[in-house]
C-alpha positions in Angstrom: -37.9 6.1 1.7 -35.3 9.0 0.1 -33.5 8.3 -2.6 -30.1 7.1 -1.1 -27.3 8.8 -3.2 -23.5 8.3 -3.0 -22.4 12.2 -3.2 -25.0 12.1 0.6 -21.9 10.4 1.9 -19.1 12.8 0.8 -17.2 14.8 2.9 -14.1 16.9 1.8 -10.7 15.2 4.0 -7.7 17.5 3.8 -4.9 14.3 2.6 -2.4 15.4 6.1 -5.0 13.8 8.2 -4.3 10.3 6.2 -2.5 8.5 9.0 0.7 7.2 7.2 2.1 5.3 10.5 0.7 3.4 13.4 1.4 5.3 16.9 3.8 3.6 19.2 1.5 3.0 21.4 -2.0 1.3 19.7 -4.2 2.5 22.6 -2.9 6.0 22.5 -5.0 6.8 19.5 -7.5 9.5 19.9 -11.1 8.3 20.6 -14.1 10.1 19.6 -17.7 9.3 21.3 -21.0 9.5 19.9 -23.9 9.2 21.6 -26.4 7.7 19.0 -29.7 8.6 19.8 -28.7 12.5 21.2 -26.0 13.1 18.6 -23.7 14.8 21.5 -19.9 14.0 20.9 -16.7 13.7 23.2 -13.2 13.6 22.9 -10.9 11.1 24.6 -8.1 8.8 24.1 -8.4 5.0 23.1 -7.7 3.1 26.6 -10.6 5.4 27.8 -12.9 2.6 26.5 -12.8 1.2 29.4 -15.1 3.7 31.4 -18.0 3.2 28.6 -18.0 -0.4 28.7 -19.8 -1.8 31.5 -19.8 -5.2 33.3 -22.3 -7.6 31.3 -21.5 -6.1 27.9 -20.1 -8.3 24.9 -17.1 -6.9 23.0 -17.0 -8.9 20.0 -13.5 -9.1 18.3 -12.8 -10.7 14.6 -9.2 -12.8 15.4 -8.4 -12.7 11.8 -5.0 -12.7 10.6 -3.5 -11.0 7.9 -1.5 -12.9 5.6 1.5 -10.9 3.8 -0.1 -11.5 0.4 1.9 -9.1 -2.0 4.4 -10.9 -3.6 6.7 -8.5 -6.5 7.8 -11.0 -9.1 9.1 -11.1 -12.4 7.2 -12.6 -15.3 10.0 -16.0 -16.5 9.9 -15.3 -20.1 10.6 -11.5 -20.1 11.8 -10.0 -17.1 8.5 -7.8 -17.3 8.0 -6.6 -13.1 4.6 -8.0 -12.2 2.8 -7.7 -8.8 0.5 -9.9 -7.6 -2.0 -9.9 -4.8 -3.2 -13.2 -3.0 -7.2 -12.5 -2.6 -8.2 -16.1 -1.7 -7.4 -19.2 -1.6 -9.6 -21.5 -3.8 -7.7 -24.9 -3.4 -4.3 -26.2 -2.4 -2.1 -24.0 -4.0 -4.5 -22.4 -6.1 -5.2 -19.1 -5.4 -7.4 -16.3 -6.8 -5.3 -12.7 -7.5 -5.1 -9.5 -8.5 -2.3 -9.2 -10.8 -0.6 -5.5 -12.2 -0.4 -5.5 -15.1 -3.2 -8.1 -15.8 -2.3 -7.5 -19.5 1.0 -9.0 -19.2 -0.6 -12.8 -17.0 -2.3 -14.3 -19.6 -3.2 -18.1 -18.9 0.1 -20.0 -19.5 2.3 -17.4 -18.5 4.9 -18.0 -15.2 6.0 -15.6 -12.7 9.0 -16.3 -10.1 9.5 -14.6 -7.0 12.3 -14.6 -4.8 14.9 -15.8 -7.4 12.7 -18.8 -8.2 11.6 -20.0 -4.4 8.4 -19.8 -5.2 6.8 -19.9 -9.1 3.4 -19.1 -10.1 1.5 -20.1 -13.3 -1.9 -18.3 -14.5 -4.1 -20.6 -14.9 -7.4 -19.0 -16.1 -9.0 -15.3 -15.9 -12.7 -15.2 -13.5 -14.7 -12.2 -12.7 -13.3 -8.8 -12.7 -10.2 -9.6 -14.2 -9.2 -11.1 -11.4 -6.3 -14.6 -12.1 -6.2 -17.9 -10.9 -2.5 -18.4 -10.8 -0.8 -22.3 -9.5 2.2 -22.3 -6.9 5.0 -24.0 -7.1 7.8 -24.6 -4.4 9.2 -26.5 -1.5 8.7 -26.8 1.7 5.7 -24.9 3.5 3.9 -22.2 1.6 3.0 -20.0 4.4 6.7 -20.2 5.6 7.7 -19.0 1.9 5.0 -16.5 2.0 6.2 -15.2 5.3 9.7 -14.4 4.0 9.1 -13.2 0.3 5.2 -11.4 1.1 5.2 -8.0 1.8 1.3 -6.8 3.6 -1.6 -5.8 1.4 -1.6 -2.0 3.0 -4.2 0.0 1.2 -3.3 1.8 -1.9 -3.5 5.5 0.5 -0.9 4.6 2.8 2.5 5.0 1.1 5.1 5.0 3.9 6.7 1.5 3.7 5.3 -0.3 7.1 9.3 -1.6 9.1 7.0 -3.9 11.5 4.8 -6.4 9.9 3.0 -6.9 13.4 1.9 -3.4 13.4 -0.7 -4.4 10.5 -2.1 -6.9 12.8 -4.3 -7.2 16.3 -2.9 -8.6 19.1 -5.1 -11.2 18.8 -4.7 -12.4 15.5 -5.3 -16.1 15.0 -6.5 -17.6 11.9 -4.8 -16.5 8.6 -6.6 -15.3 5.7 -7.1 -11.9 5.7 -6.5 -9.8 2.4 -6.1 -6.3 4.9 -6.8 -6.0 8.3 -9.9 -5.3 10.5 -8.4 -2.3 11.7 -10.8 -1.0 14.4 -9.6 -3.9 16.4 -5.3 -2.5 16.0 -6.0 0.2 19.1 -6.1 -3.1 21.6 -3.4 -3.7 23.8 -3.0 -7.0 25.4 -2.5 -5.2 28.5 -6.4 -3.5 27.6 -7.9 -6.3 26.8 -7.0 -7.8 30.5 -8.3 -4.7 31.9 -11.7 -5.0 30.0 -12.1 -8.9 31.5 -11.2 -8.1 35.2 -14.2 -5.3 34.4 -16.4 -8.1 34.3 -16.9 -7.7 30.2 -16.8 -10.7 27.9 -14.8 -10.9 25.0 -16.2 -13.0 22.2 -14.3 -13.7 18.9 -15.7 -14.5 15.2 -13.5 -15.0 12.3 -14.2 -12.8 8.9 -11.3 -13.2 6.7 -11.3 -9.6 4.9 -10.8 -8.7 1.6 -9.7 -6.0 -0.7 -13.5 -5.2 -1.5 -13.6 -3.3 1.6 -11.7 -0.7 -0.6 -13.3 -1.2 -3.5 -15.3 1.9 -4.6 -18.8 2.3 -4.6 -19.1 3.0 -8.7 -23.4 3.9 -9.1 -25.0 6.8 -7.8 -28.0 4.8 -6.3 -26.5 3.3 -2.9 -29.2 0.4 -3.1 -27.7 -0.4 -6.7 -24.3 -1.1 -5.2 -23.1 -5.1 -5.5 -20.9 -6.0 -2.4 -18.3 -8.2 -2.2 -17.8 -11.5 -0.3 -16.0 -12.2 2.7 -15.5 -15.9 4.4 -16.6 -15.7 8.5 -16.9 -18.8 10.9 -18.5 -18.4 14.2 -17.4 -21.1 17.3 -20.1 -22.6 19.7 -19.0 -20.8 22.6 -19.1 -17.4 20.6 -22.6 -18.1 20.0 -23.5 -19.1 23.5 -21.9 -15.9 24.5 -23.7 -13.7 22.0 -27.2 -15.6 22.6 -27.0 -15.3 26.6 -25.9 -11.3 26.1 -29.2 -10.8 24.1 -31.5 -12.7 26.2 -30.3 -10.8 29.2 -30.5 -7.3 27.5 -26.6 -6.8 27.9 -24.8 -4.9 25.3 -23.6 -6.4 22.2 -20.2 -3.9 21.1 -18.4 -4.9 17.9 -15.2 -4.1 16.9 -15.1 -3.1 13.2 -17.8 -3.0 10.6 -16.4 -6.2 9.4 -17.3 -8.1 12.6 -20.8 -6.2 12.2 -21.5 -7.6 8.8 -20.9 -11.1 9.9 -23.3 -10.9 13.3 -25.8 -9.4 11.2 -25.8 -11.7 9.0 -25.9 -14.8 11.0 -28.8 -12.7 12.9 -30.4 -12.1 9.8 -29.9 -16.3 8.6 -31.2 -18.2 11.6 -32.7 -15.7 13.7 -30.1 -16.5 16.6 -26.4 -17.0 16.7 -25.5 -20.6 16.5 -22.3 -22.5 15.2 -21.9 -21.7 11.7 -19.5 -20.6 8.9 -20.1 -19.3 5.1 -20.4 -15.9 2.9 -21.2 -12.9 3.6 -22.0 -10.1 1.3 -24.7 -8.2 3.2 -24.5 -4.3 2.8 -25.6 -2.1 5.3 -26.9 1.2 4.5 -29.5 3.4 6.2 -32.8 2.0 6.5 -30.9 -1.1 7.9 -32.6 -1.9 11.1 -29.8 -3.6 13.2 -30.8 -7.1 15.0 -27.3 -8.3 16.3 -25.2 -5.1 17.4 -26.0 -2.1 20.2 -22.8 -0.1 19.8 -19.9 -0.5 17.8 -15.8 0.5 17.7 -14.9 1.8 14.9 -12.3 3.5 12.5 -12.6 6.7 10.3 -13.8 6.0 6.9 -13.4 6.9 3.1 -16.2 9.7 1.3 -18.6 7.5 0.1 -17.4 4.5 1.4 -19.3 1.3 2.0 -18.3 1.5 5.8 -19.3 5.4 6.2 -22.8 4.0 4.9 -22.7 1.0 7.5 -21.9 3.6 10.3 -24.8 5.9 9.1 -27.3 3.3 9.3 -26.5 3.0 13.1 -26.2 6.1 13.7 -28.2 8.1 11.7 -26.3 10.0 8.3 -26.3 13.2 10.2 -24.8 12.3 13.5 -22.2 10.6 11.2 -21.4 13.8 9.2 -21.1 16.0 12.2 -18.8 13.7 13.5 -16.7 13.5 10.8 -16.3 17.4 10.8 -16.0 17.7 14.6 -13.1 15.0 14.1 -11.4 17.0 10.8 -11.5 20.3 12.7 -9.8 18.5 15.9 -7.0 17.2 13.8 -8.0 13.3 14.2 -6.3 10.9 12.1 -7.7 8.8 9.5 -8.3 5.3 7.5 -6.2 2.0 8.6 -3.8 3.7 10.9 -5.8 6.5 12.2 -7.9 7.4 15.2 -11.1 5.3 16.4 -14.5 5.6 17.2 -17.2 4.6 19.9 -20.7 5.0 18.8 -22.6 3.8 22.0 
């Protein structure tokens, strides 16, 4: 097999297609189709999905939720400003964070947020920097979250977000997520009822996201890449679903490459989809032969991204480049709040 090299993925993204705000409407995004195996493209809008899904196909949705886990707090000895990122929770109210400056949150030292509602105290310093910091308040520590949190956008969008929801799916359930999975934000729940009376099942799986899905891709040789780890559970009657799709040669769609990871890796696990939860840190690059998936929904990605890798393996790196000019040329809009992408 070729050498797999980071600069393959590149592609040069004038920064105005960055889409700084979510459309009014989610499913009025702009949809671009690719036809896998011929390479041809079209050009449509979002709630066209509907004519290329057909009855007997499985549309498999991750009902994540995305917690509001930047808190802006002030370190209780100086005054210093200090930011600090929930990542995951590791017990109680202990979580594992990202904290700016990390310099300043050594262990021992206490941060307030909110005029004191809610107190945090580093506890120790784990892989990559990241902290363990303690909370401290009353009441419910979601509820406190909810008010004093602002959400995790990525570090490209810098327009200040007025509706919390729009960083969400309609169908957001289970909190946990560290950013969203943001193929799944073109849905409308008036879509999604249109999809069903199609005669489509919707399945859901839960992948709590986190901020490795930005995190760079720092060596040249792909296949030297370590990925990050992301918490997914999968319900009996998800796996029934998914199980009775394949055996009857239906479609298997997913929404996001987050949802992907997770199918494959159950796939990849027990051979079948069954009842299950745990980590996965599975990277997909090309040479990956997919076992779970047939098609997937999808949003535009960074250069030399983990995800543009994950949508070459399925695609084929070439059919994914010309995309990615056709859709630069037409003006499409990129990253978390951009346009989307059906590769059937």
């Amino acid at each position: 097999m070729e050498e797999l090299r980071k600069s393959d993925f590149y592609f040069d993204l004038p920064e105005e297609l960055i889409a700084q705000d979510p459309l009014e409407d989610r499913s009025s995004s702009r949809l671009l189709v690719l036809d896998k195996n011929t390479g041809e493209i079209e050009h449509h809008v979002f709630k066209d999905i509907l004519d290329f899904l057909h009855e007997g196909d499985c549309l498999v949705l991750n009902n994540t939720k995305v917690i509001p886990a930047r808190l802006m707090g002030v370190k209780s000895d100086t005054g210093a400003a200090i930011e600090v990122l929930l990542l995951k929770r590791r017990e109680n109210d202990i979580w594992e964070t990202l904290v700016k400056p990390g310099k300043k949150a050594r262990p021992g030292a206490r941060i307030s947020f909110g005029d004191g509602k809610l107190v945090g105290e580093v506890v120790d310093v784990v892989e990559e920097g990241n902290r363990l910091v303690r909370f401290e308040y009353e009441g419910i520590f979601e509820e406190v979250l909810d008010e004093l949190g602002q959400m995790p956008l990525p570090p490209y969008i810098t327009h200040k977000l007025e509706d919390k929801n729009r960083y969400q799916t309609v169908y957001a359930k289970y909190e946990g997520s560290a950013a969203a999975p943001t193929a799944g934000l073109h849905f409308t729940k008036e879509l999604l009822q249109q999809i069903e009376k199609k005669g489509i099942n919707i399945a859901y799986v839960t992948l709590h996201v986190g901020l490795g899905t930005f995190r760079p891709v720092n060596v040249e040789d792909v296949t030297k890449h370590k990925m990050h780890s992301e918490f997914y559970q999968m319900n009996k009657q998800t796996a029934t679903v998914l199980n009775e799709a394949k055996k009857n040669n239906k479609r298997i769609i997913r929404v996001g490459t987050t949802s992907t990871r997770t199918l494959e890796s159950i796939i990849n696990l027990y051979g079948a989809f069954r009842e299950c939860s745990g980590w996965t840190d599975i990277f997909i690059y090309p040479g990956y032969k997919f076992k779970a998936i047939t098609a997937l929904i999808t949003n535009f990605h960074l250069p030399k991204s983990t995800l543009i890798m994950l949508v070459s393996a399925l695609a084929g790196k070439e059919n994914i480049m010309k995309a990615y000019k056709s859709a630069i040329k037409e003006e499409y809009r990129f990253f978390s709040f951009g346009d989307s992408m059906f590769i059937k």
